[in-house]
C-alpha angles and dihedrals in degrees: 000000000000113000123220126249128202096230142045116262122185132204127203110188109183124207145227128346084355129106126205090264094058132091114350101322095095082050092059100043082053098058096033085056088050090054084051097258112140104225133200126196108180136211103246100203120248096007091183088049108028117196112202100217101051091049094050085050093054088046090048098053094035090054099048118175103341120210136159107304079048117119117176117182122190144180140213111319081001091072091048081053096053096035086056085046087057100047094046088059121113138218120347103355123160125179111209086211147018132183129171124192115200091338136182158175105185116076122262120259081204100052109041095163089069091063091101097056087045106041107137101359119213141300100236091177107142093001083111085060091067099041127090107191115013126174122170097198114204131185119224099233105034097159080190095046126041109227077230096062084051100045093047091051080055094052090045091053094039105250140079135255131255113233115203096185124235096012097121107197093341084254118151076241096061082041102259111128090136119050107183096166088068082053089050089047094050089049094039 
């Protein structure tokens, strides 16, 4: 059984190829630190050769036991991860707060050499019934994940998902180094 805290926590778990320092995630520690929130971003082993297994062994231990005043937001292979983390949770479990950036649970056309990490996905049914808050975030325009792959996740989970137009894969590279929709997700 989870066990309440008194304070919000937040989580930022990154994905493949990336670092905590990379893209927007620092940006939003940073704000999220300034709101009071006390933010990890941990380092996921080998980022440019994931290993399931390892990663799902970091989010496990940086999440620790979620409850209510919980956020995790994750990107790209990061939100499979944490997806995977949620569904191997038993008994009463909540999470205060979910957001997905460019997330999936098909493989990539585009990055075949993930296929093993993704192989099957990941069955996601019910995981919406223990979720507070949830936002799956897509750009317009991702050339690693189909807007598909992400829009089918959303429908999986019952919602739908947020489009910021011309944001690629949300990478420093496409420009985004600040990411304010995943803030106003988190407040909403």
């Amino acid at each position: 059984m989870t066990t309440g805290s008194t304070h919000r926590r937040a989580a930022i778990i990154h994905g493949y190829a990336a670092s905590p320092k990379d893209h927007w995630f620092s940006w939003v520690a940073e704000q999220l630190h300034a709101d009071g929130v006390p933010t990890t971003i941990p380092a996921l082993p080998n980022s440019r050769n994931p290993d399931p297994a390892q990663w799902a062994e970091v989010v496990r231990a940086d999440l620790g036991a979620l409850d209510e005043k919980s956020i995790v937001v994750a990107h790209s292979l990061g939100c499979l991860t944490v997806l995977r983390n949620l569904r191997s949770l038993v008994g009463p479990w909540h999470l205060g707060t979910l957001v997905l950036v460019s997330g999936f649970v098909d493989r990539l056309p585009a990055l075949p050499d993930l296929d093993s990490f993704i192989s099957d996905g990941c069955d996601v049914k019910g995981l919406s019934n223990h979720i507070g808050r949830l936002t799956i975030i897509r750009s317009d325009a991702d050339p690693l994940v189909p807007s598909d792959h992400t829009d089918r996740l959303a429908g999986l989970l019952g919602i739908s998902a947020k489009v910021v137009p011309g944001a690629g894969h949300f990478l420093a590279s496409d420009g985004v180094t600040a990411l304010p929709e995943v803030l106003e997700a988190i407040e909403s």
